[in-house]
C-alpha positions in Angstrom: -23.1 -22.7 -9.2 -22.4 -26.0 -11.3 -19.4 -27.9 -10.6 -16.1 -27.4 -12.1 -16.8 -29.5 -15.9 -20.3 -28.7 -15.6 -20.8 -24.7 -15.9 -22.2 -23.5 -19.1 -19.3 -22.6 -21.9 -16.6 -24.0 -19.7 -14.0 -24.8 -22.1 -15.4 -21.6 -24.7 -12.4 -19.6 -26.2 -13.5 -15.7 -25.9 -10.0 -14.4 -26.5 -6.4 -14.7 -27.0 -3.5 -12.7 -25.7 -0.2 -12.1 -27.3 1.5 -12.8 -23.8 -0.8 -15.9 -23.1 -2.5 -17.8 -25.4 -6.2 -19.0 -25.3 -8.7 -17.4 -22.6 -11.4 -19.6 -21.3 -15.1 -18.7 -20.4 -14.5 -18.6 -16.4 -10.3 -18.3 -16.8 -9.1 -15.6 -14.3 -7.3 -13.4 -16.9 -6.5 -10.3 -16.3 -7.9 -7.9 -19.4 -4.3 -6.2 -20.9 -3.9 -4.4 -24.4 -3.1 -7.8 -26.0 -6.4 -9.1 -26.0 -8.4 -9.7 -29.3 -11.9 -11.0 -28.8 -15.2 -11.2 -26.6 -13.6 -9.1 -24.2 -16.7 -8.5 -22.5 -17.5 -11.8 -22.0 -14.2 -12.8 -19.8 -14.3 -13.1 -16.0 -14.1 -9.1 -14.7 -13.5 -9.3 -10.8 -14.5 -6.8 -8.8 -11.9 -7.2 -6.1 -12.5 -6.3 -2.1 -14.4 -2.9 -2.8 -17.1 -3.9 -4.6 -18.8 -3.9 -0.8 -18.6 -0.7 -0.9 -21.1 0.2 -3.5 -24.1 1.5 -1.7 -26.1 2.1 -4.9 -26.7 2.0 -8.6 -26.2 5.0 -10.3 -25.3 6.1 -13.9 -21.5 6.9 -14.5 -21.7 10.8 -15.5 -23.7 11.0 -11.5 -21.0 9.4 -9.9 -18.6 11.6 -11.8 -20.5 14.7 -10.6 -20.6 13.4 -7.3 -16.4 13.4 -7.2 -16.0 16.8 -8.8 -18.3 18.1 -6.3 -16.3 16.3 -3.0 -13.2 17.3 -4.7 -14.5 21.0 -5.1 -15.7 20.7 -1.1 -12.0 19.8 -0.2 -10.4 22.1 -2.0 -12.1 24.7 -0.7 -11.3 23.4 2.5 -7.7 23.6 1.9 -7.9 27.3 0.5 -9.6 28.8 3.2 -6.9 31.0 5.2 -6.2 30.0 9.0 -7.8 32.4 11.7 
């Protein structure tokens, strides 16, 4: 990664917030219902369980994948004690 002064579009205005002004290319800024802009284009961290992916997978799968755990559990939890 370039130094800090030296990455490309350091300095770029992609939004502005009501609450807080100008947002920078590279400005940790959380993404709130104020925004008007290049949303996309601001910094989106992925915090401490993005090590948890294990693979790529379209949204709608991963979707299925919950209802179906969800479904498991709760039948789980219906099932009457012996």
């Amino acid at each position: 990664m370039p130094p800090h002064g030296e990455r490309p579009g350091e300095g770029d205005v992609l939004c502005q917030s009501e609450r807080g002004g100008d947002v920078l290319r590279y400005q940790s800024k959380t993404p709130d219902a104020s925004l008007k802009g290049n949303i996309e284009a601001i910094s989106m961290w992925a915090g401490q369980s993005v090590f948890k992916v294990q693979k790529q997978q379209a949204a709608a799968e991963i979707i299925d994948e919950m209802l179906t755990e969800a479904d498991a559990v709760s039948n789980l939890s219906n099932k009457s004690p012996t």
